[in-house]
Each structure stands twice: as structure tokens, then as C-alpha cells.
PyMOL Python script that loads the backbone (N, CA, C, O; Angstrom):
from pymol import cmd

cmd.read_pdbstr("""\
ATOM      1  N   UNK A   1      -5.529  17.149  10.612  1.00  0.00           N
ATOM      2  CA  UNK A   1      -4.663  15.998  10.503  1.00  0.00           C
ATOM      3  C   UNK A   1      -5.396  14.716  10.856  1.00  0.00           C
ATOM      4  O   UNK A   1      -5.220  13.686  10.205  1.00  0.00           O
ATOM      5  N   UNK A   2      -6.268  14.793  11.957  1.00  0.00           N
ATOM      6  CA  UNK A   2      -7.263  13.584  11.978  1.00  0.00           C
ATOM      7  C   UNK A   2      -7.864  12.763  11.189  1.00  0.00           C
ATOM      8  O   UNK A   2      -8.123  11.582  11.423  1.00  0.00           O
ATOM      9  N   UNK A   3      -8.254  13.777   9.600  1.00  0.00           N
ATOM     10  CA  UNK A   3      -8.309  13.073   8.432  1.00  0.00           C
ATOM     11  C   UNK A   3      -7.803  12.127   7.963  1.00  0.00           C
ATOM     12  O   UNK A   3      -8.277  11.059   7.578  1.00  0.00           O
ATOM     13  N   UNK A   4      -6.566  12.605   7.995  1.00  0.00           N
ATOM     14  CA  UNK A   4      -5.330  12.049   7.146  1.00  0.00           C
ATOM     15  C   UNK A   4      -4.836  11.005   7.995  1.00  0.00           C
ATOM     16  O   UNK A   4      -3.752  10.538   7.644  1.00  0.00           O
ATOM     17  N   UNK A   5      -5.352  10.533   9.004  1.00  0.00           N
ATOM     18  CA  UNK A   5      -5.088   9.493  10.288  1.00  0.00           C
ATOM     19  C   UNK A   5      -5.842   8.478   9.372  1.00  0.00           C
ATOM     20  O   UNK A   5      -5.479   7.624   8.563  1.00  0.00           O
ATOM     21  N   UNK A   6      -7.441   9.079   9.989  1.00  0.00           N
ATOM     22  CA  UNK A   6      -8.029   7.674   9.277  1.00  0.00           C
ATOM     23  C   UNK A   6      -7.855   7.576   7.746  1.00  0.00           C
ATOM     24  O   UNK A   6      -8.378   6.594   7.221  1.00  0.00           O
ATOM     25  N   UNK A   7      -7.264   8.359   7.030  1.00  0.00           N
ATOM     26  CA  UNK A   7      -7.381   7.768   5.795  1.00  0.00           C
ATOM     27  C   UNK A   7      -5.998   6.872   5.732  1.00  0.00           C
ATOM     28  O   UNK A   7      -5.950   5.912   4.962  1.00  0.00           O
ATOM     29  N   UNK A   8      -5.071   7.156   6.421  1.00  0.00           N
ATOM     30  CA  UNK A   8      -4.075   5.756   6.378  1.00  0.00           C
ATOM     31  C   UNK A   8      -4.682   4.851   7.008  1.00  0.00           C
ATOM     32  O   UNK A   8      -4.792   3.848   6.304  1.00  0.00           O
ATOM     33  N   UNK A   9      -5.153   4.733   8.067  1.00  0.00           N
ATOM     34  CA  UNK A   9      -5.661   3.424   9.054  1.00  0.00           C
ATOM     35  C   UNK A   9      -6.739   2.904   8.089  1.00  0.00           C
ATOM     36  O   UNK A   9      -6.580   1.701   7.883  1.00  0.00           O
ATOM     37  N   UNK A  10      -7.718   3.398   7.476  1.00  0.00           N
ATOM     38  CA  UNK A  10      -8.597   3.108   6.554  1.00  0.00           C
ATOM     39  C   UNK A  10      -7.499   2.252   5.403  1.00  0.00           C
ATOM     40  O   UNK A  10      -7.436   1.031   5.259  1.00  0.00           O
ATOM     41  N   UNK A  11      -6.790   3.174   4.758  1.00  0.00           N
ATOM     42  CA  UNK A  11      -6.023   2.016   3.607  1.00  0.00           C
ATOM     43  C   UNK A  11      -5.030   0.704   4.227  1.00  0.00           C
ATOM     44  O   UNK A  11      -4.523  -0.298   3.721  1.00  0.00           O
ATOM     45  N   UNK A  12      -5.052   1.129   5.193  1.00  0.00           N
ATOM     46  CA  UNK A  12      -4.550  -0.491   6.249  1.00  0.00           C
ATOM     47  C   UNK A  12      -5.839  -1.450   6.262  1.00  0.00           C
ATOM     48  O   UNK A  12      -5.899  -2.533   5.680  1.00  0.00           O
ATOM     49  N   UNK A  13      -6.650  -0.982   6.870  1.00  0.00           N
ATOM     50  CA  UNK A  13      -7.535  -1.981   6.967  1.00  0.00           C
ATOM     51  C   UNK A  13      -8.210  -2.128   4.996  1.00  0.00           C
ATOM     52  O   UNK A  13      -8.983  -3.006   4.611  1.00  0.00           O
ATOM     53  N   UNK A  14      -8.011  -1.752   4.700  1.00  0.00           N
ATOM     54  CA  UNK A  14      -8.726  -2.321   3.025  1.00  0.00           C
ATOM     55  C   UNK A  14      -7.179  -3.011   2.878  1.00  0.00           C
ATOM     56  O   UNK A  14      -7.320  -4.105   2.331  1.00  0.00           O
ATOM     57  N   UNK A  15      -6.063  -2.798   3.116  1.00  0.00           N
ATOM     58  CA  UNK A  15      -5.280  -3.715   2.848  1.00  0.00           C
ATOM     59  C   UNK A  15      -4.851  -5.257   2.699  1.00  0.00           C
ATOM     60  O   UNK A  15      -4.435  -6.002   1.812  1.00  0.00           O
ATOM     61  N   UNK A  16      -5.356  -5.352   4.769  1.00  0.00           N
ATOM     62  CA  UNK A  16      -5.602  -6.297   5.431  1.00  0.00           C
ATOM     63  C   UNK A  16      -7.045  -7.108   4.791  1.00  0.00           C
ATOM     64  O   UNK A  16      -7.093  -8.295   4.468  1.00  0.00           O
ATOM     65  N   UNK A  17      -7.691  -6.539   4.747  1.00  0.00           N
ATOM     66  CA  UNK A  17      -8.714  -7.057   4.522  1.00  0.00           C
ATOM     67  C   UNK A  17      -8.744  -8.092   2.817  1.00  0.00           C
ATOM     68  O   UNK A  17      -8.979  -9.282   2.603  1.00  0.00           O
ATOM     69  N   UNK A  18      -8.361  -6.854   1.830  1.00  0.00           N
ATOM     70  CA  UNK A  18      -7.745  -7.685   1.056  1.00  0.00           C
ATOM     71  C   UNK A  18      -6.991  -9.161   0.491  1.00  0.00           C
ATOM     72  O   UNK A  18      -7.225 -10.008  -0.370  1.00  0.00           O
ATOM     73  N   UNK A  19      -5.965  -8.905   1.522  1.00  0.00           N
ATOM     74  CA  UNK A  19      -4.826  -9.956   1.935  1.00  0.00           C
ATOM     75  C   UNK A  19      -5.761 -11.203   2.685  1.00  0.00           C
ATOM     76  O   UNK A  19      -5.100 -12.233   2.814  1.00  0.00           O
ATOM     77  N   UNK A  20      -6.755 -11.272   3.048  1.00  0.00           N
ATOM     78  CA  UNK A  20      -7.611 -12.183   3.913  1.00  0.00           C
ATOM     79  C   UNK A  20      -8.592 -12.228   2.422  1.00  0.00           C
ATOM     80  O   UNK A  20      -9.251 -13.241   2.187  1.00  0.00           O
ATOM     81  N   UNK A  21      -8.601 -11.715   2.008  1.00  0.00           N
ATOM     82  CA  UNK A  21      -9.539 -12.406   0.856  1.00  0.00           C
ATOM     83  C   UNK A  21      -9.238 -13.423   0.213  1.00  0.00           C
ATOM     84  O   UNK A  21      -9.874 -14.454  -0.005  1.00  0.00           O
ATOM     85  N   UNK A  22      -7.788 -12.949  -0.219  1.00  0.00           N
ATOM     86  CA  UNK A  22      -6.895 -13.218  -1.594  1.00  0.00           C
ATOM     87  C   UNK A  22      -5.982 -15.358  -0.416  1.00  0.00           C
ATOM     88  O   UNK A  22      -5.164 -16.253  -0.630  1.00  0.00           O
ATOM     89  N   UNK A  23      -7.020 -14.900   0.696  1.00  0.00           N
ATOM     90  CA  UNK A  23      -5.964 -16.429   1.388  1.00  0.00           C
ATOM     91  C   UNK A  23      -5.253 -15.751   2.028  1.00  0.00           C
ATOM     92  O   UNK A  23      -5.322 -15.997   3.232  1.00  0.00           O
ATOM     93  N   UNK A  24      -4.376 -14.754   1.670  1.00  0.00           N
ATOM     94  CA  UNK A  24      -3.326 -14.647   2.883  1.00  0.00           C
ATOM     95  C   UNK A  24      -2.204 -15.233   2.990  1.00  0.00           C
ATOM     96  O   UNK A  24      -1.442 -15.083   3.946  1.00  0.00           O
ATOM     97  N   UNK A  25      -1.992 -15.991   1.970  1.00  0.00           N
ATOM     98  CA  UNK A  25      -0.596 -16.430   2.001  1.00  0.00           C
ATOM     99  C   UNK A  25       0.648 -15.856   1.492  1.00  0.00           C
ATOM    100  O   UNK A  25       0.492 -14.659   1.730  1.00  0.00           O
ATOM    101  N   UNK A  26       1.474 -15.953   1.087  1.00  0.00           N
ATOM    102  CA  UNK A  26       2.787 -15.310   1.107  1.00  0.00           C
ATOM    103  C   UNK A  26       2.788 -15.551  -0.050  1.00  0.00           C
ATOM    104  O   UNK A  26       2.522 -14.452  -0.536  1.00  0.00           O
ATOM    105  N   UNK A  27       2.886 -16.128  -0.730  1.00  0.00           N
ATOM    106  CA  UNK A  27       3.264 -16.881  -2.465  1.00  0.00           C
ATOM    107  C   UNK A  27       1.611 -16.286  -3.355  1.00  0.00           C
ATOM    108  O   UNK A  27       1.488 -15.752  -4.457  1.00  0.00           O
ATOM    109  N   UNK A  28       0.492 -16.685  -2.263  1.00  0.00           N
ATOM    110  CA  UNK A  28      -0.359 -16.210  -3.399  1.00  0.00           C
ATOM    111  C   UNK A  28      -1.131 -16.996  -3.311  1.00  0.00           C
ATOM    112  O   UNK A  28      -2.286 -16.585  -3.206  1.00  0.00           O
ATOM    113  N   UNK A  29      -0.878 -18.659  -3.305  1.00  0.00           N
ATOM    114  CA  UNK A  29      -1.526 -19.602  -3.433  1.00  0.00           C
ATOM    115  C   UNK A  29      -2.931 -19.731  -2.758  1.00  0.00           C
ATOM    116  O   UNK A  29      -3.398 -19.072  -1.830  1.00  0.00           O
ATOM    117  N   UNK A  30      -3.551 -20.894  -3.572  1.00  0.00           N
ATOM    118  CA  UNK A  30      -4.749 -20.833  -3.270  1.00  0.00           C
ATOM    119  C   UNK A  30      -5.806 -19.604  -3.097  1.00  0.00           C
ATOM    120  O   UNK A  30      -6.678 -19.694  -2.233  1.00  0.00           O
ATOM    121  N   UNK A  31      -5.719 -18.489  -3.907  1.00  0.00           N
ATOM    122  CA  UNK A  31      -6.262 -17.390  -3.408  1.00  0.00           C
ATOM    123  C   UNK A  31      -7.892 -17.297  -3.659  1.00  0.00           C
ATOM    124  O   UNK A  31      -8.686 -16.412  -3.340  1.00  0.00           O
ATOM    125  N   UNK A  32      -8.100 -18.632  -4.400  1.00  0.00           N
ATOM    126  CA  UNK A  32      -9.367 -18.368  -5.171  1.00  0.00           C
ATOM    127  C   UNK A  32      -9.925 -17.329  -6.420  1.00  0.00           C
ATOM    128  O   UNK A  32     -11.071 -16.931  -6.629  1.00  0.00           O
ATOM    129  N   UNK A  33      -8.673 -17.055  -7.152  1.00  0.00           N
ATOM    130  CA  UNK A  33      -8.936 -16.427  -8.010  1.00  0.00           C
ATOM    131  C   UNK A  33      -9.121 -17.341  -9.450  1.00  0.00           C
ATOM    132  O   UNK A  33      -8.467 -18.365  -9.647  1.00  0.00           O
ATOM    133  N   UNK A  34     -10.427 -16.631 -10.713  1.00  0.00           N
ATOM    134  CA  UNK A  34     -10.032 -17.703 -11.294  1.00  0.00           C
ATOM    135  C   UNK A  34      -8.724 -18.347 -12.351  1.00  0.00           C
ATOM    136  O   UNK A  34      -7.707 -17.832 -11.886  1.00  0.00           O
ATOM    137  N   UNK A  35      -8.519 -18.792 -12.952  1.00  0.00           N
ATOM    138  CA  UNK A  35      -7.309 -19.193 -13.386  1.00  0.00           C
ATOM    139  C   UNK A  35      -7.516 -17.530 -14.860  1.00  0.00           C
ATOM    140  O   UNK A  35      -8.486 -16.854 -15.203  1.00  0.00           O
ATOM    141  N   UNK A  36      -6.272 -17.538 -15.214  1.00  0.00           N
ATOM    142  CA  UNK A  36      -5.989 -16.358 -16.108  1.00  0.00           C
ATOM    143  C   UNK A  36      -6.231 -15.269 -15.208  1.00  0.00           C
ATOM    144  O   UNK A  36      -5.860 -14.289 -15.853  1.00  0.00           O
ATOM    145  N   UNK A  37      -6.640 -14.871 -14.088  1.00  0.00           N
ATOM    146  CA  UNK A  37      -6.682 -13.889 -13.249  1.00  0.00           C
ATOM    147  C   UNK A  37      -5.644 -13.334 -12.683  1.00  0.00           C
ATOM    148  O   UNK A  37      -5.060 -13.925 -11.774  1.00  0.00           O
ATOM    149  N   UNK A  38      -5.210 -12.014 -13.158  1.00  0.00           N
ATOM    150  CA  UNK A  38      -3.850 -11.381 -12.272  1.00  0.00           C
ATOM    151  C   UNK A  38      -3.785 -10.901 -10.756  1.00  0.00           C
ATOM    152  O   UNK A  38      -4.815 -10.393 -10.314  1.00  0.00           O
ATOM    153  N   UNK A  39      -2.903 -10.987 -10.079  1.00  0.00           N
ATOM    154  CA  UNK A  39      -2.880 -10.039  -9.264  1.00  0.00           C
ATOM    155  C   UNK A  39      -2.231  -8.833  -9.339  1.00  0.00           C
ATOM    156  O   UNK A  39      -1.204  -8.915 -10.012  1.00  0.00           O
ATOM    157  N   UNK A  40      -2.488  -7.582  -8.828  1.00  0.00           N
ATOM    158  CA  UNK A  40      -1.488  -6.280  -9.389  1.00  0.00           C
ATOM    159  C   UNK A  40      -0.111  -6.474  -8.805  1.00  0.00           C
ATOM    160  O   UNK A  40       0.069  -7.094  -7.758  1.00  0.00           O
ATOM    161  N   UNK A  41       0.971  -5.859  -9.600  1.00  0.00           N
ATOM    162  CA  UNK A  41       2.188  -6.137  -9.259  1.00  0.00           C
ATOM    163  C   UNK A  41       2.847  -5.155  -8.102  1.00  0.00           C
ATOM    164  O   UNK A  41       2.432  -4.027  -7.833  1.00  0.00           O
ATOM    165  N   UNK A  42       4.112  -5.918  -7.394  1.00  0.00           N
ATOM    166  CA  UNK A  42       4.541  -4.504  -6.103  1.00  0.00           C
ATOM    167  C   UNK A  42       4.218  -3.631  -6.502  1.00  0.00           C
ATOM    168  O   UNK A  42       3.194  -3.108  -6.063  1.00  0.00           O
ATOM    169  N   UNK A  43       5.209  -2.855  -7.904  1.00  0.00           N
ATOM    170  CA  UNK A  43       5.451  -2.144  -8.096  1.00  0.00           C
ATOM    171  C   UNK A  43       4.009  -1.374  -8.314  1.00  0.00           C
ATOM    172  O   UNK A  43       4.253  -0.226  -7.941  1.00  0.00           O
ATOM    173  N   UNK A  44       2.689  -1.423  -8.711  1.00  0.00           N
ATOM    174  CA  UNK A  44       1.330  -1.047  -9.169  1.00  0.00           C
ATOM    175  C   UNK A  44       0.875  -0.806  -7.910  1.00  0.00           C
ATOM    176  O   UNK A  44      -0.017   0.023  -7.726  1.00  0.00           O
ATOM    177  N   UNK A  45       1.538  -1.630  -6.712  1.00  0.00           N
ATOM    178  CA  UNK A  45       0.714  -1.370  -5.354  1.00  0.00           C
ATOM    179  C   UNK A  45       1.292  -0.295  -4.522  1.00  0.00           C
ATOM    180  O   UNK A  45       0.593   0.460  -3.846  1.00  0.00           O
ATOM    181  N   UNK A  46       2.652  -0.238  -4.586  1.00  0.00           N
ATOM    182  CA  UNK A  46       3.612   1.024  -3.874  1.00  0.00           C
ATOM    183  C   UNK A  46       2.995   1.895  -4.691  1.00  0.00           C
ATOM    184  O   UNK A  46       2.372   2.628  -3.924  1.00  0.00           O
ATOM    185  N   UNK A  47       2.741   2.356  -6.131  1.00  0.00           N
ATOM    186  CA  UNK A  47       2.534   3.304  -6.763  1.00  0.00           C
ATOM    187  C   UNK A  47       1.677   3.621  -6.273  1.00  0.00           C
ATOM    188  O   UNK A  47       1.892   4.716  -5.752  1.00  0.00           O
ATOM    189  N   UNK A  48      -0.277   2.923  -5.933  1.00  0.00           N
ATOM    190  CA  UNK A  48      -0.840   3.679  -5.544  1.00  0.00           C
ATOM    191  C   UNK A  48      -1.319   3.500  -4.145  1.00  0.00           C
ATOM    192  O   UNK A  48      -2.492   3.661  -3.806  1.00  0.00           O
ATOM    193  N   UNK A  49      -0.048   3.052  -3.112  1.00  0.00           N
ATOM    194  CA  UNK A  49      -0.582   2.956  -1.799  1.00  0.00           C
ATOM    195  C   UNK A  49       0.459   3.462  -1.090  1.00  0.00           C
ATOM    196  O   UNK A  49       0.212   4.131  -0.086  1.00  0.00           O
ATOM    197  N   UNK A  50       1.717   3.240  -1.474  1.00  0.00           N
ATOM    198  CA  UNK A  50       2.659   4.435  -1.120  1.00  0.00           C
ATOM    199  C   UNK A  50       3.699   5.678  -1.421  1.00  0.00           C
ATOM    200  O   UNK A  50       4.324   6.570  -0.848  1.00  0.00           O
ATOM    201  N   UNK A  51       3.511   5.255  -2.394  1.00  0.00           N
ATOM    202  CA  UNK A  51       4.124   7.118  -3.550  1.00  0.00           C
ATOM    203  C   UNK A  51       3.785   8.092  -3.050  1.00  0.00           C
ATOM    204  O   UNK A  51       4.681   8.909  -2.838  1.00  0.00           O
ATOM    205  N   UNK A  52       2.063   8.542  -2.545  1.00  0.00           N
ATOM    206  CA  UNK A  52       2.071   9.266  -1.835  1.00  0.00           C
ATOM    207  C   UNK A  52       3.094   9.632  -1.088  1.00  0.00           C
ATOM    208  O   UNK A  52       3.970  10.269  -1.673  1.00  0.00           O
ATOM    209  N   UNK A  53       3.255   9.387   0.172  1.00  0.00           N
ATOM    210  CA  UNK A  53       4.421   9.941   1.085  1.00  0.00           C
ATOM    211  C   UNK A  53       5.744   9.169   0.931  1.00  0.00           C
ATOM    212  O   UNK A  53       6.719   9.722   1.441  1.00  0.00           O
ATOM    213  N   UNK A  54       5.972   7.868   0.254  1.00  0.00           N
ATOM    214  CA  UNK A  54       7.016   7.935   0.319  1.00  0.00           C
ATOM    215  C   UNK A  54       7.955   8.612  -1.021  1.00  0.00           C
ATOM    216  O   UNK A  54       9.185   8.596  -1.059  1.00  0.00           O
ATOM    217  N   UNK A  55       7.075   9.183  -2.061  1.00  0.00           N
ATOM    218  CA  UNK A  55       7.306   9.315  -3.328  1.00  0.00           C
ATOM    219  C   UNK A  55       7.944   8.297  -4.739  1.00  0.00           C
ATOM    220  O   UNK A  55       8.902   7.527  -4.672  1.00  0.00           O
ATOM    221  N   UNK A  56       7.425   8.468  -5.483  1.00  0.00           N
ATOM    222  CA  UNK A  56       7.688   7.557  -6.766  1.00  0.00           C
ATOM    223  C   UNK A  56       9.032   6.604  -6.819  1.00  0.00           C
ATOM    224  O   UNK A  56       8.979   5.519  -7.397  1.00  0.00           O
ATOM    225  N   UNK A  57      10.353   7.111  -6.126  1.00  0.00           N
ATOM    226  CA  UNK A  57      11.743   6.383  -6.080  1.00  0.00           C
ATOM    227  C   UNK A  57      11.816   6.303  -4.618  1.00  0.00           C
ATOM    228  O   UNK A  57      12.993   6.388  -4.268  1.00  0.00           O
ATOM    229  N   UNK A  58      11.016   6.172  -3.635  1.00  0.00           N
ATOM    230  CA  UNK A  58      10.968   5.530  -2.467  1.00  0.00           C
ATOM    231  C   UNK A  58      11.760   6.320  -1.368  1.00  0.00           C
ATOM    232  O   UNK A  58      12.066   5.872  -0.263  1.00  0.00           O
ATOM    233  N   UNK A  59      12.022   7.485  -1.821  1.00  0.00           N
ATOM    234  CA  UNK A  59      13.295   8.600  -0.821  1.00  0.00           C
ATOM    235  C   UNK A  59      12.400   8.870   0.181  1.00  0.00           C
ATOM    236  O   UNK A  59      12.932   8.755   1.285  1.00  0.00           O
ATOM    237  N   UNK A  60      11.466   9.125   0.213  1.00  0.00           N
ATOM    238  CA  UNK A  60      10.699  10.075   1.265  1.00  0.00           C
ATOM    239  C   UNK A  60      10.037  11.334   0.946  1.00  0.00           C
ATOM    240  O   UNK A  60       9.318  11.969   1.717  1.00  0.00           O
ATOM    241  N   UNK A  61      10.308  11.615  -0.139  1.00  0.00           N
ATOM    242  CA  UNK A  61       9.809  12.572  -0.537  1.00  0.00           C
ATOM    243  C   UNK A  61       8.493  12.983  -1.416  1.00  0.00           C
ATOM    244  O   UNK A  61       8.310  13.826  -2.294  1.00  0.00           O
ATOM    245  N   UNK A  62       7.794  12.167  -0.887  1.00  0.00           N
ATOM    246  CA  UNK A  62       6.248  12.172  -2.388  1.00  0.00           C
ATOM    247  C   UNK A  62       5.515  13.370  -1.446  1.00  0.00           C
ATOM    248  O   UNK A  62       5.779  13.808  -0.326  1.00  0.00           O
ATOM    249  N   UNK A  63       4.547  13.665  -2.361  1.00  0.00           N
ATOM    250  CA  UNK A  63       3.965  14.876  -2.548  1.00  0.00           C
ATOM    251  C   UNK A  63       2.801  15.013  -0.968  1.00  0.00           C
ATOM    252  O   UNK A  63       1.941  15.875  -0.783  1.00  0.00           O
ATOM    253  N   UNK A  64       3.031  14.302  -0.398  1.00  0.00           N
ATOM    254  CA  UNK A  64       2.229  14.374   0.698  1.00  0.00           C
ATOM    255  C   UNK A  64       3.415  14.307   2.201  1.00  0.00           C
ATOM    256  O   UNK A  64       3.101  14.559   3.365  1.00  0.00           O
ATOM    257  N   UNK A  65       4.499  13.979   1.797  1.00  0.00           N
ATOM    258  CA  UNK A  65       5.179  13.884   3.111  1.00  0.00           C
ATOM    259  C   UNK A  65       5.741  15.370   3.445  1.00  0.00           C
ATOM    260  O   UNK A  65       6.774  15.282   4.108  1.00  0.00           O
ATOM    261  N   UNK A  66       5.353  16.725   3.173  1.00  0.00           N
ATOM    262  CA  UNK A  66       5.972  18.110   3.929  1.00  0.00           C
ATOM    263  C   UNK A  66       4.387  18.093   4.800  1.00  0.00           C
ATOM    264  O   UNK A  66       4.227  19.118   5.463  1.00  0.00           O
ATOM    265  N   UNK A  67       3.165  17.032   4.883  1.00  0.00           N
ATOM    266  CA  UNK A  67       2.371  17.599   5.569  1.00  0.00           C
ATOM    267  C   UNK A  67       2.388  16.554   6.870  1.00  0.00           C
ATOM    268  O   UNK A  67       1.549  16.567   7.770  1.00  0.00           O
ATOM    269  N   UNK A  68       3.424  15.728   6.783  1.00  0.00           N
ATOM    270  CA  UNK A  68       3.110  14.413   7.699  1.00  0.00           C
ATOM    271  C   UNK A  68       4.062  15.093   8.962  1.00  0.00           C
ATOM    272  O   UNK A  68       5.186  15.579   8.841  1.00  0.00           O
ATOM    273  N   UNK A  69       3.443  14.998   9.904  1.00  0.00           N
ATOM    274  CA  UNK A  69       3.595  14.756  11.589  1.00  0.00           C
ATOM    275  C   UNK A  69       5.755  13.908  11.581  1.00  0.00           C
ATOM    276  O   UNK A  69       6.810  14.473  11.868  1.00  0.00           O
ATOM    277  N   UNK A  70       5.471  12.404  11.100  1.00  0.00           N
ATOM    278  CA  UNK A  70       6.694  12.090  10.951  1.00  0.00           C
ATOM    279  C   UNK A  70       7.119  11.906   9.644  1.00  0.00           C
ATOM    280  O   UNK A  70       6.300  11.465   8.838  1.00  0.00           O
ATOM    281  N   UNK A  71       8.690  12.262   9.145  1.00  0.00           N
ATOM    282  CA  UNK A  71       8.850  12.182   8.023  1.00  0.00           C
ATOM    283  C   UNK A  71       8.614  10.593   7.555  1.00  0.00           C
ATOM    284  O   UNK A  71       8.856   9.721   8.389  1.00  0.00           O
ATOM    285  N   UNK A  72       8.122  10.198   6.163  1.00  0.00           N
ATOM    286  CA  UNK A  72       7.926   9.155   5.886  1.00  0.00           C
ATOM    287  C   UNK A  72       9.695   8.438   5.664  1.00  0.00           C
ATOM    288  O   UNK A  72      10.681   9.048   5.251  1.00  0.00           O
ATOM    289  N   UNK A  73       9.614   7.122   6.061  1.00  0.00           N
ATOM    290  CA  UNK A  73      11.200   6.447   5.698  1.00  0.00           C
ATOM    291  C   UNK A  73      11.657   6.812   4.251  1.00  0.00           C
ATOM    292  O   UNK A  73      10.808   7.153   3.428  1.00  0.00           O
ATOM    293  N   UNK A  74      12.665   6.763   4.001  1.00  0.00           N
ATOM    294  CA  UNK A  74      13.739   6.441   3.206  1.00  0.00           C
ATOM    295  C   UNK A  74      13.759   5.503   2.846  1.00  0.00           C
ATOM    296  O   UNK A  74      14.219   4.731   3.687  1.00  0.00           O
ATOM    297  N   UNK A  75      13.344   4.796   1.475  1.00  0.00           N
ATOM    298  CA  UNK A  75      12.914   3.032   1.943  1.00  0.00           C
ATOM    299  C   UNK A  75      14.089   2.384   0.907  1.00  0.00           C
ATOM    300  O   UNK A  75      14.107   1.154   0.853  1.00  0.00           O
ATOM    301  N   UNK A  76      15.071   3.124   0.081  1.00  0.00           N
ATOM    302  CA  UNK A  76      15.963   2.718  -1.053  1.00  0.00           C
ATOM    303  C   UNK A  76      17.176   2.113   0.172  1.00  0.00           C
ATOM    304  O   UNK A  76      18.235   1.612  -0.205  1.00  0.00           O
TER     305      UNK A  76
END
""", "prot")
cmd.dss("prot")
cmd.show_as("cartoon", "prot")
cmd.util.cbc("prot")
cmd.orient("prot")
């Protein structure tokens, strides 16, 4: 299970780290990206940062939460 520790704390910190790239602001602004440049959408980022455990419709149930310590939230 120690694995599976740092590999969440690991996708926190690439998160964070991210979010400090991109500026850090709430709206987006100023991120230094160049113009015509997207950012990925919620929905593209829950898919591949939390579907895992919380599963695809956000119940709690994705394919990794019968191995988690606490059940993942209910997030609907």
C-alpha cells in the first residue's frame, strides 16, 4: 500500500506544481500560455486524475477504490 501512497502524493505534487506553472490563478489568467493554446477541460482532468477511485460518474466506485484503506467520497 506504500506504493499507492506515494503515487497519490506524487500526482498531488505534479498537480500543484502544475497549477504554479500555469500562474495559479483561479480563472486561468495570465498563465503564459501562447494564445490559441488550450487548457484540458474538468471533465479530461477528473477522468484521468480521479476516475480511478472515484469512478467515471463520481459515486465512489472506480476500479481502484475496493483496494483503498478509506472509501473514496461520493462526490455527486
Amino acid at each position: 500500500m506504500r506504493g499507492f501512497d506515494r503515487l497519490v502524493s506524487g500526482n498531488a505534487f505534479l498537480l500543484l506544481l502544475a497549477a504554479t506553472e500555469l500562474g495559479g490563478t483561479a480563472a486561468g489568467a495570465q498563465t503564459g500560455l501562447s494564445r490559441g493554446a488550450s487548457l484540458p477541460s474538468g471533465e479530461q482532468l477528473f477522468q484521468e486524475h480521479c476516475a480511478t477511485c472515484h469512478g467515471g460518474d463520481g459515486k465512489g466506485n472506480g476500479p481502484m477504490a475496493q483496494v483503498l484503506k478509506t472509501p473514496p467520497a461520493d462526490l455527486t
